[in-house]
N, C-alpha and C positions, 0 to 999 in steps of 0.2 A: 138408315137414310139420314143425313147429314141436317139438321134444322138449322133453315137460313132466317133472315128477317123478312120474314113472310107473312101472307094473313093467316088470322089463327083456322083454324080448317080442321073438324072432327079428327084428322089424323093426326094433326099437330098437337092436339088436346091429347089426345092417347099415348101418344110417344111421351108426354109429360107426365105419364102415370095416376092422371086424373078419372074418373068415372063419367059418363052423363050428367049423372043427380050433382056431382059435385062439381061440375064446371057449370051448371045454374048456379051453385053458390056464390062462384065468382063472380058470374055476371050481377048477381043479386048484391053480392057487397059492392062492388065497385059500382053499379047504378049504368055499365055501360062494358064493351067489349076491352080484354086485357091486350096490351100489347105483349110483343113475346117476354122484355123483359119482367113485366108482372107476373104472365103464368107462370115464368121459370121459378118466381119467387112462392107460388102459392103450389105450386109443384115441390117442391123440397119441405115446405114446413108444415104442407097436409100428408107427406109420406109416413106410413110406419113410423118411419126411423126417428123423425122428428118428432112427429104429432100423437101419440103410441094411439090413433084413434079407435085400434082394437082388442086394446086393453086399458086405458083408462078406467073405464069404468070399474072393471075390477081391483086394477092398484089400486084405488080409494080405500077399500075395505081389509089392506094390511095394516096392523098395530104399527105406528110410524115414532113413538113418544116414547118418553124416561126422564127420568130426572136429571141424567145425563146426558141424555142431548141436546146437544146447542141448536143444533141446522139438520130436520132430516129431508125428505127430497122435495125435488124443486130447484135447487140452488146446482153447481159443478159437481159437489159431492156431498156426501155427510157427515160431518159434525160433533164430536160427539166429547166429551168433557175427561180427561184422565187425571185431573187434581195436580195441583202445584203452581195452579194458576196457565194451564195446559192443555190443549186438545190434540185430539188426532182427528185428521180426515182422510176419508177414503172413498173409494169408488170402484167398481167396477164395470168393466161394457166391450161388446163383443166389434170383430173386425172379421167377419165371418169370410162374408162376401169375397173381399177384398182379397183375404188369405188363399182362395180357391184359384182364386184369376191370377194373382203375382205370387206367391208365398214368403217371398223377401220381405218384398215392399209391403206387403199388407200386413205383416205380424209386424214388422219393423214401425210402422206408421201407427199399429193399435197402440203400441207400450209408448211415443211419442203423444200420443193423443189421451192419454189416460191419466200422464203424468202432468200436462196442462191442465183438467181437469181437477188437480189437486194442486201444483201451485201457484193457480190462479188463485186460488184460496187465499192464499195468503202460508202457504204451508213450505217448509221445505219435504219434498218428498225422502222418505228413510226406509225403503221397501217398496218391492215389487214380488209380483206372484201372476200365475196362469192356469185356465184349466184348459186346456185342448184337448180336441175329439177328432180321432182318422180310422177310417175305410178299412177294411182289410188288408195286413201288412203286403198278399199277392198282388193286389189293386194295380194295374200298371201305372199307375200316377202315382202312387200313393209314398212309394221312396222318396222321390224329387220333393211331392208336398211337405213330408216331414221336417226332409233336408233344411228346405226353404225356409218354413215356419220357425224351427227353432235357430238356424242361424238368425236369422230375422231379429229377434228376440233381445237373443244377446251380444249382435251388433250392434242394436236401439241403446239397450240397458246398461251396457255395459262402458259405451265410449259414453253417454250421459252421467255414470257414473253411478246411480243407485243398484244397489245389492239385490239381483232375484233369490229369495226364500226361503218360497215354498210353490207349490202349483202340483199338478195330476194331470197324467197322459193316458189317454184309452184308444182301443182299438173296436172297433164293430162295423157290421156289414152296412149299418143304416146310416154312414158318415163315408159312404165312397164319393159321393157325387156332389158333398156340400160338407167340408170340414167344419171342425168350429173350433177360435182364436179367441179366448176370451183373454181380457188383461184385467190386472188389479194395481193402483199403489193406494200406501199409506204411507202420509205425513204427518210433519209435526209443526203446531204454530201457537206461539201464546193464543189463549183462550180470547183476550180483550185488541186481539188485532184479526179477527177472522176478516176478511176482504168480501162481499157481496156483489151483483151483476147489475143490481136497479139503478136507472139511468136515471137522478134530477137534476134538479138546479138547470133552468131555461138559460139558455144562453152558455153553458157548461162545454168546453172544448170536446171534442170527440177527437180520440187520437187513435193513428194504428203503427204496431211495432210489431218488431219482426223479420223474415222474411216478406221478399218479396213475393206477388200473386200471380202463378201462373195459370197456365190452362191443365194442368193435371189435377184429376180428379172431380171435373166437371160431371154433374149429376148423381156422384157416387152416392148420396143419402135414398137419390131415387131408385138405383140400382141396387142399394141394402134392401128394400124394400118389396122386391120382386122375386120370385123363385129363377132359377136357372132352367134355361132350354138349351137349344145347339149350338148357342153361339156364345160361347163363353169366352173364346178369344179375340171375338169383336170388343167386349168389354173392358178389356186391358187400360186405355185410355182413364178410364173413371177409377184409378187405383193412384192413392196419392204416393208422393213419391219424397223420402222421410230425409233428415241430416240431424244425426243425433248431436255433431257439435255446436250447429246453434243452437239445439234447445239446450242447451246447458249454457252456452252464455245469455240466451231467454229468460233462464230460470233466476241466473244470478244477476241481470238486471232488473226485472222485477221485482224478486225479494229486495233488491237497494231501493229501489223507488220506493216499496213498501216501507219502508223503514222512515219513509217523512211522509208529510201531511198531505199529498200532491192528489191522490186518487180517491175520487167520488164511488166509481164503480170499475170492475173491469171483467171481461168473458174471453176467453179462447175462442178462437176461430176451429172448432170441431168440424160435426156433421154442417153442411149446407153453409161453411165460412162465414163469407162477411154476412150474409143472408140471417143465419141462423142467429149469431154473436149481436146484430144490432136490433132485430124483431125483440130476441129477449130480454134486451138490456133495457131498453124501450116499456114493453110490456110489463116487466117488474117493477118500474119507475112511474107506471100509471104518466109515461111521459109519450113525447112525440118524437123524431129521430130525421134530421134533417143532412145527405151524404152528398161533396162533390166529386160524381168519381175521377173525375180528370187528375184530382190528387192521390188516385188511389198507387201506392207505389207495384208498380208492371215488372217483372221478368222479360215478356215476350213483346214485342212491337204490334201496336194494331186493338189492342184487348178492347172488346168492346163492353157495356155495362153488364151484360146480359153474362159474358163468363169471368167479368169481376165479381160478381153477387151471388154467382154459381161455384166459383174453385172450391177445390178441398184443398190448396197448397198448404204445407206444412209450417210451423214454427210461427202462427202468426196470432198476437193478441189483438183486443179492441178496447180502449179505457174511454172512460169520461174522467179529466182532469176538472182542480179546480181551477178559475180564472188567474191565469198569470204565472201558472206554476209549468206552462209549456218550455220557456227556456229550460229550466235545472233540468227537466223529464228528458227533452230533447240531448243532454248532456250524458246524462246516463245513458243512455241508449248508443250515443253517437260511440260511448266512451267502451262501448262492448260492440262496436262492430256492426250494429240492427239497424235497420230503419226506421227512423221515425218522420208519420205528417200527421198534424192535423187536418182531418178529412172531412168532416160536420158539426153539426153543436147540435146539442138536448134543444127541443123545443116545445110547445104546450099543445101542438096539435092532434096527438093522439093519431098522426100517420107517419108512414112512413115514404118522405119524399127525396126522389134521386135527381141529381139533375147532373148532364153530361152533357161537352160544347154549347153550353148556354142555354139548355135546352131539357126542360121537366121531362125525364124517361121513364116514371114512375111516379106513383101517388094512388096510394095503399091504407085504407084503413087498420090500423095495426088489431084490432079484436079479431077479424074475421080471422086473421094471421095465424094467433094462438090461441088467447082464451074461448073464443069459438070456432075454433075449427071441428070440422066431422068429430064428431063422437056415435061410436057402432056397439050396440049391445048383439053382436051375432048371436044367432042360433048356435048352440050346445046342446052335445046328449047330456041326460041325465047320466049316474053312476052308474047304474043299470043296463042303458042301454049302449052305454062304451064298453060294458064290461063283456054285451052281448057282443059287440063289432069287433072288439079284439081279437075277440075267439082264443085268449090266451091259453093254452092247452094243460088239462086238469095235472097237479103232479105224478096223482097215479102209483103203481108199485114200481117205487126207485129202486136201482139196480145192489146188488151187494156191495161193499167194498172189500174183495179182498186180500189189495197190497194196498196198507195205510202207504209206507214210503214212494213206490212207486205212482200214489196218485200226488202226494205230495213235490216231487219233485216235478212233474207235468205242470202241476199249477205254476211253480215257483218259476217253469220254464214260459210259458204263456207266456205273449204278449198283455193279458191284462194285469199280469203279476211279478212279470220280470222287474229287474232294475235298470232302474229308466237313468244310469250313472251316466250313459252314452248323452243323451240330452242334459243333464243339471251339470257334469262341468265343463260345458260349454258356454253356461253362466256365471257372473262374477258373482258369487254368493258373499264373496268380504269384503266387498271396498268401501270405505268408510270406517270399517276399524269398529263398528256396531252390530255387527252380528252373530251372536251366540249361538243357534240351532238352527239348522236345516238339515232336511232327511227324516226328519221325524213325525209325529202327527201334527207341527204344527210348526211353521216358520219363527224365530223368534229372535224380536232387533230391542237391544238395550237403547232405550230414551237417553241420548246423550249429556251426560253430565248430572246423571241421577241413578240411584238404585231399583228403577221401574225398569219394564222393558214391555212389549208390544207383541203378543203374539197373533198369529195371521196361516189361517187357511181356507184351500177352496175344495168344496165338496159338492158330489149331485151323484146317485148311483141312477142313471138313466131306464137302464132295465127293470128297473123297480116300477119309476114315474108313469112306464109304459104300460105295465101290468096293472097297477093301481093307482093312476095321478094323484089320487086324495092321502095313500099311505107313503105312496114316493116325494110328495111334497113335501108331508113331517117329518121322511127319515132325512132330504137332504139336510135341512136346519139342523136334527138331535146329532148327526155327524160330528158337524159343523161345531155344534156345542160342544159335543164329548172329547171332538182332538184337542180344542182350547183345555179344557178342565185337563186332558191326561197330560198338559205340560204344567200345569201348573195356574194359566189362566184363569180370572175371572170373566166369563165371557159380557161382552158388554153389546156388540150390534152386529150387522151383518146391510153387505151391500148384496146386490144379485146381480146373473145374467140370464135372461129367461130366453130360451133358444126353443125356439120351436119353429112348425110346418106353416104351412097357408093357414090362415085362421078366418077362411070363407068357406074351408070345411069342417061341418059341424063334429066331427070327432077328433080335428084338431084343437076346438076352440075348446071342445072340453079337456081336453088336455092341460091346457092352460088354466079354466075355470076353476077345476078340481086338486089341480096342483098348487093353485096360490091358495086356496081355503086350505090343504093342511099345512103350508106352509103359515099361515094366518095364524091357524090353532097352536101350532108347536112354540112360532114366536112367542106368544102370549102367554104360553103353562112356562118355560122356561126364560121370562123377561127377557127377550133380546129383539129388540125390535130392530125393523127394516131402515134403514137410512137414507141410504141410495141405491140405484141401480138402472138397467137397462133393458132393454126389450126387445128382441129381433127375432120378427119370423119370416114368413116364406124360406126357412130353410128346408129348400128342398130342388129336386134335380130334375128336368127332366131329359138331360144331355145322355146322350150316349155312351154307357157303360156307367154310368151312375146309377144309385138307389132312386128313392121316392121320397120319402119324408124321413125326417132324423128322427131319432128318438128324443120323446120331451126328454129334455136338458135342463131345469131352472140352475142353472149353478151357484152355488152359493160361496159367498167371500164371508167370512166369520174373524172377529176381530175383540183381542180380549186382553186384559191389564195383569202385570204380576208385577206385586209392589214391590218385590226384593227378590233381582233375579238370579242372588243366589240360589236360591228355595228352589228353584226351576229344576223339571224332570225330565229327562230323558230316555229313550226307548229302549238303548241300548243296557246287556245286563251290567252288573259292576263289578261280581265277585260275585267267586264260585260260594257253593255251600250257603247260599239267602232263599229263603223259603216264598215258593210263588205261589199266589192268590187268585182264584178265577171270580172277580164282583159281578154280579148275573148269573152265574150259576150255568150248569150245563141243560141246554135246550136241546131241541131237534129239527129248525126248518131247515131244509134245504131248496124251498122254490124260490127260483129264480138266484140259489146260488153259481158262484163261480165252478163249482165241484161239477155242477151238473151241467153248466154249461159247456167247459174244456173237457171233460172228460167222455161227457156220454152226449155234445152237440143239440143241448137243450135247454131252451128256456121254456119253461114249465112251470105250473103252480103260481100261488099266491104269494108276493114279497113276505119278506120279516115284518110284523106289525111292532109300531112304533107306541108304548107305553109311555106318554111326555112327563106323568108324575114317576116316573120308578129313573127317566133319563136324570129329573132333578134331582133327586134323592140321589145317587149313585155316582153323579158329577160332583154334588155339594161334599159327601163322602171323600171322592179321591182327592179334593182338591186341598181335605182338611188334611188330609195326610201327605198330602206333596204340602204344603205350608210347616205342617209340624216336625219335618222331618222324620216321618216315619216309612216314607219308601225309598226305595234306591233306581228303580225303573219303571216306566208305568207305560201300557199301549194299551188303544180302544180295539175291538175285536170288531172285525169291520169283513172289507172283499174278502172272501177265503176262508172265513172264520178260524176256530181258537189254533190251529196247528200252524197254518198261515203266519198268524201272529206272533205265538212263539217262536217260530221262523225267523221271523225278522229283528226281533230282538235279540236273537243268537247272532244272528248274521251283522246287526248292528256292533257288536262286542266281541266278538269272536270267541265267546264263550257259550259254550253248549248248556242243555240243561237235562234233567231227570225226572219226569216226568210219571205219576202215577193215576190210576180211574178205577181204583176197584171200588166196585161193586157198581161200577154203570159200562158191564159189557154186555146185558142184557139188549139192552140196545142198539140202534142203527149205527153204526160205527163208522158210515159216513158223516149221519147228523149229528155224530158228537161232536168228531175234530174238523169238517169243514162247514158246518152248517154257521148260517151269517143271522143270526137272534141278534136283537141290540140290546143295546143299554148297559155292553161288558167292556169291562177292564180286565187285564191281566197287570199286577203290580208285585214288586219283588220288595219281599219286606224286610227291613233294615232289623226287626227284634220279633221274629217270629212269633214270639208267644203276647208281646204287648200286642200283637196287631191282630190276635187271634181271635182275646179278651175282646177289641174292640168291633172287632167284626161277627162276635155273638153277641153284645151289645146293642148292633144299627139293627137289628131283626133285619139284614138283607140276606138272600139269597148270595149263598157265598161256599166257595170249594178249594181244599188244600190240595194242590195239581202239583207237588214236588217242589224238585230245587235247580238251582244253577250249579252249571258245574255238571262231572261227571262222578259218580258216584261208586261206581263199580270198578273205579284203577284203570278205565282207558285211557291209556295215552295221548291220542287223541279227541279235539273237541267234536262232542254230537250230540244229536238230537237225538232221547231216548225216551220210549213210552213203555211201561212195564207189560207186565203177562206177553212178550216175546212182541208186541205187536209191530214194535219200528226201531229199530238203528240206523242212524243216516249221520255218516261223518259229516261234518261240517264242511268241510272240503268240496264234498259233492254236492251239498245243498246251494253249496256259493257259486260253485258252476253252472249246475242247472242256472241259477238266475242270473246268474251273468251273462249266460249266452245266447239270449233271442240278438237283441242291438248289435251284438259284436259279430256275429252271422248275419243278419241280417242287411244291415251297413258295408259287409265286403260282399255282398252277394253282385 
């Protein structure tokens, strides 16, 4: 039903996504009844999406510090110091919603909105990355959603001109009905010009640039906010709609403006636009925020204040200027194409007041807005009694294995294991002339005009978080760590996107509770603290032919320094005849592996437990030997476990290897080569015997697993495990992986 200018009426209130209790708040702050343009306003920045009111409380209690961080959250993004008088900033945040109703427009609009996010900062953005999650590849949506999504992407990314990475695609049943788009960038910006949001100086110009404000994406922060029923194509509407070429001349009028003295503060117009961008600017600046919207620059004839304050339209910033410096600003702007007015000025009243035709249409205490809006300690099970709701099924006596190759080549065929090539070069992974590695554990952009570079990944093993939110919380982080260390990184922070179901049910909220406390822990044993990130739940469906609740998701963005990217290591092998290292040594879980998954259509058992002192020790290890030049290739043993892994670094290199396990055939011989234990490396060592010495030296857990190369005069490259157990040309293992996407796609 269509909300006119009406009286506000219980259903008018509900359509607003407000509660009972919480529309007394309103009437309590304001002393008297909202007109609609106020509700609209207290409707967007008490949602979820805006106000995280049901998880606050818990984000408090992440390690958010370091030495090196400048800015952790709170601000567009976080902050964090890489020396030379230098930072990087990053962010990530999901477009979930959006992505399900349009797939274009919604992944196109997340990487448009994420990359404001950071050069509002003050940063130019030098990276991009995603982690997306889809339905089962049968799903009759679920082609088109792909489709959509990733063209989306790098349509955004790519006429903008920043290089996507790195990023992970998964496939599972509990993502039919409510995908998930998350986006990440990283920038770079002298350290002593970072740009901040807080709005002072009374009397201070309020300016907006940009695009023009239409009527798309009206409500969408309140529609992030809500799960999905049957009407998902009513929705359509509240999905903004992106033009990747003005954000790039956005980006590069801004960075000019930044380059003089002219801006006090400035915020993108995100979630809830101008709504969102002047409440903050405002509330940071412990200031008051005074808008005439009649100057607000319109696309459409007619706009009334109510969907000026409401749009999600694209490409549009909001500053506070200092006094006088509106002509030159207005110049630059004019001079790239965008619009520029001055729309209000800072003032001391600590509200926020709109006035349209002459006439006060708001007047809003800015506290109740944000720093007091709803705050929910929901109900959550204990560990115990989630672990009782799960009903996660005991592992039990796992099945034999008895074709290593043939389970091997299933997995490599899987959707969750295939090569996702069909999607990444549909991305510009080079423009810019700055990036050295993608494909590997770890995205990785040379710092321009220096010998540092930036490496950058996103990680979350979902099925784990489900099984255990407390040990799926710390393994997404030690991931997150270990792909940084196995290129070479020092890892330094981590942004997030925590995706989760309705969080008014109490085994969803522990889902979230129990996954930020290991997340908490892991941060803290391996310094790498949280910086920024983001929060979306109600993902979940109740539409027809959809799932129910997704799988906890916190996804993690992890972001780490190598001072000289020569030194940098990569997955693939280098040369036959180099002797390979298994760090961790040979374990045996298989619950809740891939093996058991694709193979025998089981999630089962307890995750991998996450040791965060053996993750440090084992990272500080490979990293001293990717520094010293003592390896040639290095990969973290991760989905699929050790056989997986050598997989792909074959597959990277096109060189096979030789592989030997005697005396551990005693053994499960599924949970040798596909079981997923953490805290491994497989690394190929450039002096076999110096590395041997040095690895009976670290007292770690450590194993001589062969060589690269073939050994026995095959002709051609393959994948060999001794006592007869696997040959698999090379040939066929790149088939297998190649051909889910490439079937799939002409299907």
């Amino acid at each position: 039903m269509a909300i006119s200018e009406s009286a506000i009426t219980p259903e008018v209130v509900e359509q607003h996504g407000l509660n009972p209790e919480e529309y007394e708040r309103v009437l309590s702050a304001l002393g008297r009844e909202p007109n609609l343009v106020e509700l609209g306003i207290f409707s967007v920045m008490w949602s979820e999406h805006c106000s995280y009111k049901s998880s606050r409380l818990h984000l408090k209690k992440l390690p958010t510090e370091a030495p090196w961080v400048i800015c952790g959250p709170g601000e567009n993004a976080g902050v964090i110091d890489i020396g030379d008088g230098q930072a990087a900033i990053f962010k990530m945040e999901s477009h979930n919603h959006p992505s399900y109703i349009e797939p274009y427009q919604g992944a196109a609009t997340g990487v448009g909105g994420i990359l404001r996010d950071v050069f509002t900062m003050g940063a130019r953005p030098i990276a991009n990355a995603n982690a997306l999650r889809f339905g089962r590849p049968d799903h009759p949506k679920m082609q088109h959603l792909v489709k959509g999504v990733v063209a989306g992407i790098g349509g955004y990314g790519n006429c903008v001109g920043v290089p996507t990475v790195a990023g992970e695609t998964n496939f599972h049943p509990a993502y039919d009905g409510n995908i998930l788009v998350n986006a990440m960038t990283v920038g770079v910006a002298d350290a002593d010009k970072i740009f901040y949001s807080a709005a002072t100086g009374v009397g201070n110009p309020i300016v907006y640039v940009g695009s023009k404000t239409g009527r798309d994406g009206i409500h969408g922060a309140t529609m992030a906010s809500a799960d999905f029923g049957d009407d998902v194509e009513a929705k359509r509407p509240t999905v903004q709609v992106g033009d990747p070429f003005v954000e790039k001349l956005l980006i590069e009028a801004c960075l000019e403006l930044m380059a003089t003295d002219a801006i006090v503060a400035i915020q993108d117009m995100g979630a809830a636009g101008l709504t969102s961008s002047s409440v903050e600017m405002a509330t940071n600046g412990k200031a008051g925020i005074r808008l005439d919207m009649d100057k607000v620059p319109c696309r459409e004839e007619g706009m009334t204040p109510y969907e000026m304050m409401l749009s999600e339209s694209q490409e549009r910033m909001l500053m506070v200027l200092k006094p006088g410096k509106e002509p030159m600003a207005e110049a630059i702007f004019k001079k790239w194409e965008l619009d520029f007015a001055v729309i209000g000025e800072v003032t001391d009243t600590r509200h926020m007041v709109l006035e349209f035709d002459g006439e006060v249409v708001c007047d809003i205490p800015l506290g109740p807005l944000a720093a007091d809006a709803p705050e929910y300690d929901r109900p959550y099970l204990s560990k115990e009694e989630y672990k009782a709701w799960a009903q996660v099924k005991p592992l039990g006596e796992v099945p034999e294995c008895t074709d290593i190759g043939a389970d091997l080549l299933k997995l490599m065929a899987s959707p969750a294991l295939a090569s996702k090539r069909w999607i990444y070069e549909q991305y510009d992974s080079q423009v810019g002339a700055d990036t050295l590695q993608t494909g590997g554990d770890a995205g990785v952009v040379r710092v321009h005009g220096t010998d540092k570079a930036l490496a950058i990944t996103t990680d979350c093993t979902p099925r784990y978080v489900y099984a255990d939110p407390y040990e799926g919380g710390k393994q997404a982080i030690a991931e997150a760590y270990r792909n940084l260390c196995a290129v070479g990184a020092r890892p330094l922070a981590v942004t997030n996107c925590l995706n989760f179901a309705n969080p008014q049910r109490p085994e969803i909220m522990a889902q979230l509770v129990h996954a930020l406390e290991g997340m908490g822990e892991a941060c803290r044993a391996l310094d790498f603290p949280i910086v920024s990130g983001n929060v979306s739940l109600y993902n979940e469906s109740k539409a027809t032919g959809g799932g129910s609740a997704i799988l906890p998701t916190p996804a993690i963005g992890g972001v780490g320094i190598i001072e000289d990217y020569s030194k940098m290591a990569r997955i693939g092998f280098t040369a036959p005849a180099k002797r390979l290292f298994l760090i961790g040594g040979a374990t045996a879980s298989l619950g809740q592996s891939q093996w058991l998954r694709v193979l025998h259509g089981a999630e089962a058992g307890a995750p991998p437990t996450v040791d965060l002192a053996q993750e440090r020790t084992h990272g500080e290890f490979v990293r001293n030997l990717i520094e010293t030049g003592r390896v040639g290739a290095v990969h973290d043993v991760s989905d699929g476990g050790l056989l997986v892994a050598l997989s792909e670094m074959a597959l990277a290199s096109g060189i096979g290897c030789d592989t030997q396990f005697a005396g551990l055939n005693g053994g499960h011989l599924a949970a040798l080569f596909f079981g997923e234990d953490q805290g491994r490396y497989i690394i190929e060592a450039t002096d076999a015997y110096e590395t041997r010495d040095l690895l009976d030296a670290s007292g770690l857990d450590w194993l001589d697993i062969g060589s690269t190369g073939n050994q026995r005069g095959d002709s051609k490259p393959m994948i060999c495990i001794s006592n007869g157990w696997m040959n698999i040309p090379l040939a066929d293992l790149r088939e297998a992986h190649e051909s889910f996407f490439r079937e799939w796609m002409e299907s």
